[in-house]
C-alpha positions in Angstrom: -1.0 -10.4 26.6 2.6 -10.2 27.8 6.2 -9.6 26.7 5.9 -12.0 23.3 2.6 -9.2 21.9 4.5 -6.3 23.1 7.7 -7.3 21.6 5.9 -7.6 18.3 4.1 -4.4 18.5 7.9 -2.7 19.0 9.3 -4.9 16.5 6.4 -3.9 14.0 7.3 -0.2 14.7 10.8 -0.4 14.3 10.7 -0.4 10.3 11.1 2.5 8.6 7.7 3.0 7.2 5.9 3.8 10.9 8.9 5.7 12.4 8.4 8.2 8.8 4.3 8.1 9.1 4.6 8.9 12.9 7.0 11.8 12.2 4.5 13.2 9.5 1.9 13.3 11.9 4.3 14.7 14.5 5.5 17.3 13.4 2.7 18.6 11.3 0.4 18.1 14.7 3.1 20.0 17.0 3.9 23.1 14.4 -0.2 22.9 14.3 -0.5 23.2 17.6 2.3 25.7 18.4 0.8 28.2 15.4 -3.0 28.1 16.5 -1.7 29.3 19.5 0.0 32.5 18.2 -2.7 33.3 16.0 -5.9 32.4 17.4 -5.2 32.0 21.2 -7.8 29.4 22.5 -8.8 30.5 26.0 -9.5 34.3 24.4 -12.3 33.4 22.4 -15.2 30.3 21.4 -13.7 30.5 18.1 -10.1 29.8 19.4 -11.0 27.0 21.4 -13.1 25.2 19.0 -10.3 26.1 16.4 -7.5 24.3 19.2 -10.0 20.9 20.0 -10.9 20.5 16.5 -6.7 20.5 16.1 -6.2 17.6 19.0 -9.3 16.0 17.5 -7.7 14.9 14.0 -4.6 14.2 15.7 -6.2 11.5 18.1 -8.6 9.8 15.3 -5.5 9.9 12.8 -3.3 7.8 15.5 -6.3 5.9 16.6 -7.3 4.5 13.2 -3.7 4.3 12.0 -2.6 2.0 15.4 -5.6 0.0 15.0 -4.6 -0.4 11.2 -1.2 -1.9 12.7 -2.1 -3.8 15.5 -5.1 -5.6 14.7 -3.9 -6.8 11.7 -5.6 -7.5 8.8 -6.7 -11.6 10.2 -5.0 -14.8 8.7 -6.5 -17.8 7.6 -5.5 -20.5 10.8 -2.8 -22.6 9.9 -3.5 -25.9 8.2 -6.7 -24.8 7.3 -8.8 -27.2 5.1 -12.5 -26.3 3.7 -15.1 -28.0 5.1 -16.3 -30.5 2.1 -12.9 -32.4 1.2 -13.7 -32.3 -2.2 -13.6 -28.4 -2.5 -9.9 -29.0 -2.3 -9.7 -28.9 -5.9 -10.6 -25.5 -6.4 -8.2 -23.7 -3.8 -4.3 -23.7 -4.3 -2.3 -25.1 -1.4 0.4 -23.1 0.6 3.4 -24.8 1.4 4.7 -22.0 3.7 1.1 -22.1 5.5 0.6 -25.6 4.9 -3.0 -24.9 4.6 -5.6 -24.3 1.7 -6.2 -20.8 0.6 -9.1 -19.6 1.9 -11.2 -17.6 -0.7 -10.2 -14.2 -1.4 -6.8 -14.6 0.8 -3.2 -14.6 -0.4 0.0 -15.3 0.9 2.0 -12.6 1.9 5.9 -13.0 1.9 6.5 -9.7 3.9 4.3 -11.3 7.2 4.7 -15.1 6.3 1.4 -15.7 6.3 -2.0 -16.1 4.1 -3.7 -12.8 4.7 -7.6 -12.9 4.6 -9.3 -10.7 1.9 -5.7 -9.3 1.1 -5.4 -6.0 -0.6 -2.1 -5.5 -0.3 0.9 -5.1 2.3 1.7 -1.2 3.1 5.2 -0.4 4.0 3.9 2.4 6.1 2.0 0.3 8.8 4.3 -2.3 8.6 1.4 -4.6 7.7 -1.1 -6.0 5.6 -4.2 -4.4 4.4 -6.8 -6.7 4.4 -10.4 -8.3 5.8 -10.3 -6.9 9.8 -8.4 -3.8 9.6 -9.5 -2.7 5.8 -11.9 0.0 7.3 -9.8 1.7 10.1 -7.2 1.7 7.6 -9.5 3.8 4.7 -10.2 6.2 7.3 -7.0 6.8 8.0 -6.4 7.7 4.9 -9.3 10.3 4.9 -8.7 11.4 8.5 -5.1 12.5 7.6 -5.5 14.7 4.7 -8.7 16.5 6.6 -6.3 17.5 9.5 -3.3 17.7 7.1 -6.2 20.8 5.0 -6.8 22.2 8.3 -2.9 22.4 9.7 -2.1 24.0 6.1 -4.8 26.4 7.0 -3.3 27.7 10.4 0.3 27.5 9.0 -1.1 30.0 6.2 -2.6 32.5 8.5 -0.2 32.2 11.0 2.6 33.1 8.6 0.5 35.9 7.1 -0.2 37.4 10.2 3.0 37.3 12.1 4.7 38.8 8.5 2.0 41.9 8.7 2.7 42.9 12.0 6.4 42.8 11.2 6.6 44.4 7.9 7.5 48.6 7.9 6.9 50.0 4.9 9.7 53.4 3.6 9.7 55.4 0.6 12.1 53.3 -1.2 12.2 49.6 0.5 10.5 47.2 2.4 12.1 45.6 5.6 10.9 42.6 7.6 11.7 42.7 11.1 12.0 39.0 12.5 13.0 39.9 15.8 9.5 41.3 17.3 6.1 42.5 16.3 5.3 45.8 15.9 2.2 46.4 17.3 1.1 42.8 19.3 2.4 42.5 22.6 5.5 40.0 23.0 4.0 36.3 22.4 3.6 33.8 24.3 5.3 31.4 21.9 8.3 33.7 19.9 7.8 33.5 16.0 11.2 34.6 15.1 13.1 32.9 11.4 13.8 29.5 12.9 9.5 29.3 13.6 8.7 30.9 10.4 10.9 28.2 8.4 9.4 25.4 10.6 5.7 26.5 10.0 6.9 26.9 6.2 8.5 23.3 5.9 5.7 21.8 8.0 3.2 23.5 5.3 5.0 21.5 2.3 4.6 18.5 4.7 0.7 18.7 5.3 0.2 19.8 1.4 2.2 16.9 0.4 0.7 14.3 2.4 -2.9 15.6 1.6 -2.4 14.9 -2.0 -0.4 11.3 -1.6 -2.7 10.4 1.0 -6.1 11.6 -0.5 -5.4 9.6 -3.8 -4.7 6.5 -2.0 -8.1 7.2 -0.3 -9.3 7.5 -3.4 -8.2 4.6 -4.9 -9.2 2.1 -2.1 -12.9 3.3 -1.7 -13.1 2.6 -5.6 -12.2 -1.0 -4.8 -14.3 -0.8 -1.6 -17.5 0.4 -3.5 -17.2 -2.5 -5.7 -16.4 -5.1 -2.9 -13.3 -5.9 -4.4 -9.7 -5.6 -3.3 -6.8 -4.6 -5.1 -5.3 -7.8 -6.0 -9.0 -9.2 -7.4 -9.2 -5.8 -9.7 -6.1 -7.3 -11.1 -7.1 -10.7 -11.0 -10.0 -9.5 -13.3 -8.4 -7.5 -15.8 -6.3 -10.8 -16.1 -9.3 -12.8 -16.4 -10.4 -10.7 -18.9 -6.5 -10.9 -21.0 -7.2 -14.7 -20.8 -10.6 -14.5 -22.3 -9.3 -12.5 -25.1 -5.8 -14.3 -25.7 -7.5 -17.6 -25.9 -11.0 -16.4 -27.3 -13.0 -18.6 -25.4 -16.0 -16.8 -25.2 -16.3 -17.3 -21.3 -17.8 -14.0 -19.6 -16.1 -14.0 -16.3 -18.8 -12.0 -13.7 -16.8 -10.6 -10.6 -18.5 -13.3 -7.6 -18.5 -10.7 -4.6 -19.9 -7.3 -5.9 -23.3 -6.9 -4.4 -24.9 -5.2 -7.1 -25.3 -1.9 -4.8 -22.7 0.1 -3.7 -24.6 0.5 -0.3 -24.0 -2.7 0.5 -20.5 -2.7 -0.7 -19.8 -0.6 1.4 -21.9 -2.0 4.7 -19.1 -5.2 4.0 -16.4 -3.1 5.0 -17.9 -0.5 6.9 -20.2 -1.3 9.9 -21.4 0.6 13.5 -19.7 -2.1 15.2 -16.4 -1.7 13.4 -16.4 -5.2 13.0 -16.6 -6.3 9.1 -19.5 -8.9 8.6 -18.5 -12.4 8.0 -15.6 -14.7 9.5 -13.7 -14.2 6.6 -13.6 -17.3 5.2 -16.9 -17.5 3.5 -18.5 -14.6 1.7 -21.6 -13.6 0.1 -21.7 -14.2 -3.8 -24.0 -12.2 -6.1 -26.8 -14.5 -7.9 -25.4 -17.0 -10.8 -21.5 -17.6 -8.6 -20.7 -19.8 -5.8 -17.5 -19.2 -3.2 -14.8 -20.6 -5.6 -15.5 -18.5 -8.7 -13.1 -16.1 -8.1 -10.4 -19.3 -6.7 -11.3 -21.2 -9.8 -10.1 -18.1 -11.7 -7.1 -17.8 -10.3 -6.4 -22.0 -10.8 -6.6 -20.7 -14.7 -4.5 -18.0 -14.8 -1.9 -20.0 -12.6 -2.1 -22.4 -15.7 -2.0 -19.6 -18.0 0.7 -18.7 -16.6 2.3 -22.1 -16.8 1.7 -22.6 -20.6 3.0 -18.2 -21.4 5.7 -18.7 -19.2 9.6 -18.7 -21.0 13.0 -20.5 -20.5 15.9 -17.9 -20.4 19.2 -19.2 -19.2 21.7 -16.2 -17.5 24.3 -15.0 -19.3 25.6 -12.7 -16.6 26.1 -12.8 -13.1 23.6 -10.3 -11.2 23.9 -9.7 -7.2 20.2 -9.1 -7.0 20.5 -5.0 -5.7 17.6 -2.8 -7.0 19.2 -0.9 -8.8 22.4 -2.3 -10.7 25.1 0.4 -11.8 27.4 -2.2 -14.0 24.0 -3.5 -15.9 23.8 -0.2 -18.1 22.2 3.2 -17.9 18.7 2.1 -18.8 18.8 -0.7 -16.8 19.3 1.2 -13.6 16.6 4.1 -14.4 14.0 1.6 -15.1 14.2 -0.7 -12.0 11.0 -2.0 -11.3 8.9 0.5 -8.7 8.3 -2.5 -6.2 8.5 -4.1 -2.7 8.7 -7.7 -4.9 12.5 -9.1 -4.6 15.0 -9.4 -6.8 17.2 -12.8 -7.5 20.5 -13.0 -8.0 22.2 -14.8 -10.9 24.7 -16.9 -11.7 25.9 -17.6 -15.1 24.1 -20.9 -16.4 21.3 -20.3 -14.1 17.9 -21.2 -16.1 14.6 -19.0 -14.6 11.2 -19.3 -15.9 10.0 -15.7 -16.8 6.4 -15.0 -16.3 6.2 -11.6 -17.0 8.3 -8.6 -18.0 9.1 -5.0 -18.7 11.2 -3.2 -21.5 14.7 -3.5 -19.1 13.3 -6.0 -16.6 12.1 -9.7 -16.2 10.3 -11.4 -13.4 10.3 -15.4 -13.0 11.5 -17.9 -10.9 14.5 -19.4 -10.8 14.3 -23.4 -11.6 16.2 -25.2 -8.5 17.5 -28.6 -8.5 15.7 -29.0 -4.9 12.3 -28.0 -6.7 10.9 -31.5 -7.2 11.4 -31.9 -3.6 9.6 -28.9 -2.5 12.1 -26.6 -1.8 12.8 -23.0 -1.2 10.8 -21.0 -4.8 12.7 -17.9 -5.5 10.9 -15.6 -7.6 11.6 -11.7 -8.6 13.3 -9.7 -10.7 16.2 -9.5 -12.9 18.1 -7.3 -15.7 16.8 -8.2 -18.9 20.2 -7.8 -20.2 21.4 -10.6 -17.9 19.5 -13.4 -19.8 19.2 -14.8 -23.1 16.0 -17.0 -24.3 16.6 -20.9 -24.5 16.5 -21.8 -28.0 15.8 -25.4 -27.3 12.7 -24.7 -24.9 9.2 -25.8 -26.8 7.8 -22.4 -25.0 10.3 -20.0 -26.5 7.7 -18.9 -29.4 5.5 -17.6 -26.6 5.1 -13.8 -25.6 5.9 -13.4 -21.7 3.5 -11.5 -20.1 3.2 -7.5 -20.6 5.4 -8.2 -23.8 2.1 -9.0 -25.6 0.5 -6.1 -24.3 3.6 -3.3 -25.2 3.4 -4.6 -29.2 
């Protein structure tokens, strides 16, 4: 257990994404806390008290879930990991960072430096992957802080409302607001003067905001969930589906994982134990699919990808910052929305584009040290920074999403 865990448990809070989260939850939680007591004092009534444990009850099962999101991690496929039967080789891609197979349904992640099992995707606000052990207590964090977040907003509400009544006095021609004491409540406990009044206000945009980020990211994953799928395979099958109708090859591709009930989608993520079912390295497959459907897929597209992909050559130096002011107005608006990395460019440079967008271009830059199994660097670039080889065989093919905006 010692100093090595611990230091990666501080090191794993010490990115901006947990020190914001945590703040959220603090200060929403205290200004909570602090208002329930000036407008329904707990140890007065039931309703109060109920009210006040109901309060420390989100808090607690928001920081549980969210912690347990962080720390247990979403499980990695064990380094040089091979299948079982030699010969299923051929249907997994090998990672050269891992050097291991990739397991079914597990992608490498360049943020942890690892192949993350059953990956959805890395969040910047735990610090870590989403995927095959932590998938569930991270979903219900993500309904466990908008349900406090609805019942903070409530207490800010009627704590504002009825500190304001007792200090507004009514004249013929004017209304005043008197900040400074109520009129008829005995002095408070805690004093609700301006400076509480603009916390509890702030901390109400706070909870509001967060309820409706944070609820349509709950949304979105329990889609995903209720189909047994993850993120990254709901875009590996729209893809699969792009390839079927670019190359009209009459293939129906069926989704290998989706249980045919969502019941028992959602028993794979969600169990009494709170450990998910399986080892997660072999998986269920719905009648008619075997465990590399999906990997055989995804050894298509890769070729796909391969055969679509263009030859540009850079025309301009580019530093690689996200959002370049000397590369035009346009340019610096439209940078790509994305924790993927950028490259930087020298003039002469050739990159392979694989994909790109009306101002932007991602690929991978073609090293000299390549052949040799060096160092890939992939991301994004200006579009304005490259210009298409006119020698390349390829050039005549659409990158990808350039097909797609026609």
């Amino acid at each position: 257990m010692g100093g090595p865990g611990g230091l990666r448990r501080a090191r794993r809070l010490c990115h901006w994404g947990p020190l914001v989260a945590l703040a959220v939850v603090a200060v929403c939680s205290a200004t909570a806390m602090a208002d329930a007591a000036l407008w329904y004092w707990p140890l007065d009534t039931a309703g109060g008290s109920v009210n006040f444990i109901m309060l420390l009850n989100w808090t607690v099962m928001i920081l549980y879930n969210y912690f347990s999101a962080m720390f247990v991690g979403p499980g990695y496929v064990p380094l040089g990991w091979t299948p079982e039967k030699s010969q299923d080789c051929m249907y997994l891609q090998y990672c050269k960072v891992c050097q291991s197979y990739k397991a079914p349904r597990s992608h490498h992640c360049r943020k942890c430096n690892r192949c993350v099992m059953k990956m959805d995707h890395h969040c910047p606000w735990i610090n870590n992957c989403c995927g095959y052990q932590n998938h569930a207590s991270f979903t219900l964090f993500l309904l466990l802080a908008p349900l406090g977040c609805i019942h903070a907003s409530f207490i800010f509400v009627m704590t504002m409302y009825t500190q304001l009544y007792n200090r507004i006095s009514f004249g013929w021609s004017s209304v005043k607001i008197d900040m400074s004491a109520a009129k008829r409540d005995p002095r408070p406990i805690i004093p609700f003067g301006l400076s509480a009044f603009a916390a509890s206000l702030f901390a109400l945009g706070l909870a509001l905001g967060t309820t409706i980020a944070v609820g349509m990211l709950f949304i979105i994953q329990m889609k995903v969930i209720l189909t047994n799928k993850t993120s990254i395979e709901s875009w590996i099958e729209e893809k699969a589906k792009d390839r079927i109708q670019y190359y009209q090859t009459g293939e129906t591709f069926i989704f290998p994982y989706d249980m045919g009930s969502k019941w028992k989608n959602f028993k794979q993520v969600f169990t009494w134990s709170g450990i998910p079912e399986g080892d997660g390295l072999d998986w269920p497959v719905r009648d008619g699919c075997h465990q590399y459907t999906l990997t055989i897929e995804q050894l298509k597209q890769k070729a796909d990808k391969r055969v679509r992909s263009v030859r540009y050559r850079a025309v301009e130096d580019y530093s690689g910052v996200c959002c370049p002011v000397t590369k035009g107005v346009k340019t610096f608006f439209t940078t790509p929305c994305t924790e993927e990395p950028r490259i930087a460019l020298s003039k002469g440079d050739l990159i392979l584009a694989t994909r790109g967008l009306k101002h932007w271009m991602y690929g991978e830059k073609i090293l000299d040290s390549a052949a040799d199994g060096g160092i890939r660097e992939r991301g994004w670039f200006p579009r304005k920074c490259v210009e298409k080889c006119q020698y390349d065989s390829e050039t005549d093919q659409p990158v990808d999403g350039e097909k797609k905006n026609r």
